[in-house]
C-alpha positions as CSV (number, residue, x, y, z in Angstrom):
1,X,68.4,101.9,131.7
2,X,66.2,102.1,134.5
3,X,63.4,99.7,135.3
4,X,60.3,100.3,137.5
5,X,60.7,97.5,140.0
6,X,57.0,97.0,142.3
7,X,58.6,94.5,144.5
8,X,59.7,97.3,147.5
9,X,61.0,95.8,151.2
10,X,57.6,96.6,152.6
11,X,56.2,93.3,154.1
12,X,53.2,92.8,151.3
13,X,52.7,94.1,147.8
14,X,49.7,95.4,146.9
15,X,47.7,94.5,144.0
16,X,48.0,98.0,142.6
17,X,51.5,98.1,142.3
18,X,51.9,94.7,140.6
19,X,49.3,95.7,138.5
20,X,51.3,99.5,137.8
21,X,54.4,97.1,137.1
22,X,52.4,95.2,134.3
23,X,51.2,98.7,132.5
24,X,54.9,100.0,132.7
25,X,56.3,96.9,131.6
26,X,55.3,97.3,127.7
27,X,56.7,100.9,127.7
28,X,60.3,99.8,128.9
29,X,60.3,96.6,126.9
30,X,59.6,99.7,124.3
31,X,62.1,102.1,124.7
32,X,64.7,99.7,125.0
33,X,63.7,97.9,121.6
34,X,64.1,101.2,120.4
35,X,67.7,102.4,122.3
36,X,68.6,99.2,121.2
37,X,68.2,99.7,117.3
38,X,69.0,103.5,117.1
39,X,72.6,102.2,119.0
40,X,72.8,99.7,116.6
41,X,72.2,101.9,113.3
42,X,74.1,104.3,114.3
43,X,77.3,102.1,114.5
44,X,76.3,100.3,111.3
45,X,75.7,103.4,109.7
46,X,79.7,104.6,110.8
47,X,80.9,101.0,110.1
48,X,80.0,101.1,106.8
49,X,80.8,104.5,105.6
50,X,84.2,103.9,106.4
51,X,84.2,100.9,105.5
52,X,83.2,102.0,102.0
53,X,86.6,104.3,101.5
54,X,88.4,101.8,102.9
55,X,87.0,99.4,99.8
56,X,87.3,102.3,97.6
57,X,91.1,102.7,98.4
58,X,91.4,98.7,97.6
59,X,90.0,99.2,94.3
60,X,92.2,101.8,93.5
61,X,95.1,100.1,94.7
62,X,94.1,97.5,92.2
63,X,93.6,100.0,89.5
64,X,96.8,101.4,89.7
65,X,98.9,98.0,89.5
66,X,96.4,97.8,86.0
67,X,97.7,100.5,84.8
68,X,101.3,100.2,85.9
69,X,100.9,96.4,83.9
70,X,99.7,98.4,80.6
71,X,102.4,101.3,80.7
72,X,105.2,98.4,81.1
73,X,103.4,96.9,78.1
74,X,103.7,99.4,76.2
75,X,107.0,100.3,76.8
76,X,107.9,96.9,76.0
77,X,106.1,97.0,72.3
78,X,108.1,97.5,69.2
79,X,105.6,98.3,67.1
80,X,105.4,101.4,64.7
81,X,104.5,105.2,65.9
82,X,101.0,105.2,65.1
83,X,100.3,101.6,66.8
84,X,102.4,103.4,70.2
85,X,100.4,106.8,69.7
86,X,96.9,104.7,69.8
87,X,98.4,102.7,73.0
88,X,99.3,105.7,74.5
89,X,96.0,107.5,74.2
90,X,94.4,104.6,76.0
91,X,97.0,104.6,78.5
92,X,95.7,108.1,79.1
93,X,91.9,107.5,79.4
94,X,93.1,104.7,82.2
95,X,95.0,107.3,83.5
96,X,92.5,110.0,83.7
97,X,90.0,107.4,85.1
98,X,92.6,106.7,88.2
99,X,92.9,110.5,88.8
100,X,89.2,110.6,89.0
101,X,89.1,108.2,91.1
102,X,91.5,109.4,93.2
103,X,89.5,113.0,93.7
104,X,86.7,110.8,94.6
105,X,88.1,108.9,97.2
106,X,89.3,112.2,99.0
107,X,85.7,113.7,98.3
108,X,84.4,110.9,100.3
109,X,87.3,111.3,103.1
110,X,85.9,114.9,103.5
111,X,82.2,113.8,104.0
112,X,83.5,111.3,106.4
113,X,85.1,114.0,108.6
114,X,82.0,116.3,108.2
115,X,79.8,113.4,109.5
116,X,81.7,112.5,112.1
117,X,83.0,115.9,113.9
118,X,80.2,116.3,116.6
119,X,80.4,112.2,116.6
120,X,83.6,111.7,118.0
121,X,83.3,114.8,119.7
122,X,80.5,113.3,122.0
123,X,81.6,109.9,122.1
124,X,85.3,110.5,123.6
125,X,83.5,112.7,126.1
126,X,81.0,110.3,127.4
127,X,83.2,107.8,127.6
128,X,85.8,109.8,129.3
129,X,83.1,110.7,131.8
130,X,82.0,106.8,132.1
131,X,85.1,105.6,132.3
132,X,86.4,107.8,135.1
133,X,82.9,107.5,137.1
134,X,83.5,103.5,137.1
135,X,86.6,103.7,138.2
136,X,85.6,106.4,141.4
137,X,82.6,104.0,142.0
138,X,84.7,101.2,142.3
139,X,87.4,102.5,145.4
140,X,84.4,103.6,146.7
141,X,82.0,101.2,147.4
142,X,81.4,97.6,148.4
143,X,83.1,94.1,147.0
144,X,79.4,93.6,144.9
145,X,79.7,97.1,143.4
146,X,83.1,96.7,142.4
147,X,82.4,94.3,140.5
148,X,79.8,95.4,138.3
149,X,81.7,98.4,137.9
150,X,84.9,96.3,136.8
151,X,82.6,94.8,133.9
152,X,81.5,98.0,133.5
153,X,84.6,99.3,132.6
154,X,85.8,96.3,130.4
155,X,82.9,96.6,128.2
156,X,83.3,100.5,127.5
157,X,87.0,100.0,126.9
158,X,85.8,97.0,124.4
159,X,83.4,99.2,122.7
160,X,85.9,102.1,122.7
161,X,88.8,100.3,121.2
162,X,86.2,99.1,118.0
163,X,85.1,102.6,117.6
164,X,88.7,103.9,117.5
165,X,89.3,101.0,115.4
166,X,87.4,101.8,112.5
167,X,89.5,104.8,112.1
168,X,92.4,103.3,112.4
169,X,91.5,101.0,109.1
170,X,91.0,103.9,107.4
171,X,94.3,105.5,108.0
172,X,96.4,102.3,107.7
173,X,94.5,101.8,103.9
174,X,95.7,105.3,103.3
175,X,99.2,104.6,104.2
176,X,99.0,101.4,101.7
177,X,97.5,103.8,99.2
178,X,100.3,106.2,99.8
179,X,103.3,103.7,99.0
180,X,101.5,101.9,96.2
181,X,101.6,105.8,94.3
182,X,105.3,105.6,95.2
183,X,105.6,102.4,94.1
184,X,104.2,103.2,90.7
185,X,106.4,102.5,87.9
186,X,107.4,105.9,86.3
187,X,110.6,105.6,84.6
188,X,110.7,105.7,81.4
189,X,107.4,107.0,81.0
190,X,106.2,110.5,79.0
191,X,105.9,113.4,81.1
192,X,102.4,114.2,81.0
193,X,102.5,110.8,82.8
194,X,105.3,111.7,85.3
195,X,103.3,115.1,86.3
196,X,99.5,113.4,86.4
197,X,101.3,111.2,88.8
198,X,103.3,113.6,90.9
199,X,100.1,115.2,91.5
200,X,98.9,112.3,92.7
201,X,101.5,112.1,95.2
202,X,101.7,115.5,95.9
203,X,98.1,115.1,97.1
204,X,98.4,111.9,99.3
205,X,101.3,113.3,101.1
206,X,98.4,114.3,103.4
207,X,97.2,110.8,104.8
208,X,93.4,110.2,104.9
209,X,91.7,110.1,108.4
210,X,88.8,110.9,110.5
211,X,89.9,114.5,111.7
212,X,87.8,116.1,114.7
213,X,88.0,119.9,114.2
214,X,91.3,119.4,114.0
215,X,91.1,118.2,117.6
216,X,90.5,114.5,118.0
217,X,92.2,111.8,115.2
218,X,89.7,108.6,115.2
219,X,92.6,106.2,115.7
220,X,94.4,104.0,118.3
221,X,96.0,107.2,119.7
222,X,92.5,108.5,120.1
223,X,91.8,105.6,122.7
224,X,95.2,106.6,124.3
225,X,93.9,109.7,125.2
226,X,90.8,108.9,126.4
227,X,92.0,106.8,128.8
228,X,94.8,109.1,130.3
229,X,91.9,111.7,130.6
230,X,89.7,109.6,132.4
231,X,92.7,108.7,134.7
232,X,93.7,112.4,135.2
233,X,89.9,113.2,136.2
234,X,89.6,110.6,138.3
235,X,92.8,111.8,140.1
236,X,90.8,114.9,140.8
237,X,88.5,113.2,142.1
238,X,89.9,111.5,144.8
239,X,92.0,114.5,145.8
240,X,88.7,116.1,146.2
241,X,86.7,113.5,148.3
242,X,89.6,113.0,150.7
């Protein structure tokens, strides 16, 4: 942000440049309003989209422990052959309906990591580039400046760590999603069940997370290596100004 300020170390100040001040005034107040809510959809927008998968990989947590209830039910029954081949056809539709489910939930982990390639791209660099400028700015100059700069710093690393956050959710629901297929009750069970199943399992071997052309990983990690590149430019840095 930077503000027009009228009121300069000259001795007076004129009417004209009050009067400049009160015509910029509106335009900052402005731009800022509007920094202010693009900032702010932006991060809502990423909140929510992963939280969404996250939600989706809750439900289907919850829709496989239904359907591991109703093949232990049936398995249980001692009723006649057609009574178990009319149980086991709906056990099938449930099945099919927790495949599908589980194709859409990686369907929505791939539009994820299309969305946010350039976004973590640009975000680890400029707060790389913040980060390591605070910290110069702060051996440099006076006790005033290194303050601002310290709460400079705190407030990037804050807003860094709930970025990489959100990723982090995301891959920690996948590893719940992960052992709830392995702890899926299979024994016993036809096979058409036991290979629908090790499908799924085959398929979630690859945990779900916010990839950065294959680069960056949107995690705790990620926030790791931002800070030890900020450190190492900042090295250069001060190798360079001495």
């Amino acid at each position: 942000m930077i503000f027009y300020n009228p009121f300069t170390p000259s001795p007076a100040i004129s009417f004209s440049s009050f009067t400049q001040y009160l015509l910029i005034l509106p335009v900052e107040l402005w731009y800022i309003h509007l920094s202010f809510t693009l900032a702010f959809v932006l991060n809502e927008s990423s909140f929510l989209a992963v939280d969404n998968v996250v939600r989706e990989m809750k439900l289907f947590q919850m829709n496989l422990e239904e359907l591991n209830i109703n093949a232990d039910a049936i398995e249980k029954q001692t009723t006649n052959t057609a009574n178990n081949t009319e149980d086991y056809n709906k056990l099938k539709v449930i099945l099919r309906q927790v495949s599908i489910h589980h194709q859409l939930i990686y369907k929505k982990v791939a539009m994820l990591n299309k969305g946010f390639d350039f976004q973590v791209m640009y975000n680890n660099t400029f707060i790389c580039f913040h980060l390591c400028l605070a910290i110069f700015c702060m051996v440099k100059v006076d006790l005033l400046y290194k303050i601002k700069y310290g709460v400079s710093i705190s407030a990037i690393t804050i807003i860094s760590f709930m970025y990489s956050e959100n990723g982090q959710r995301l891959e920690n629901e996948g590893e719940n999603l992960r052992l709830a297929l392995y702890s899926c009750s299979w024994i016993g069970k036809p096979s058409w069940f036991c290979r629908s199943l090790l499908i799924l399992v085959t398929q979630n071997n690859r945990i779900p997370k916010i990839e950065t052309f294959k680069i960056f990983t949107l995690n705790r990690n990620n926030l790791k290596v931002v800070m030890q590149a900020a450190y190492s430019y900042f090295s250069v840095l001060i190798r360079f100004s001495r």
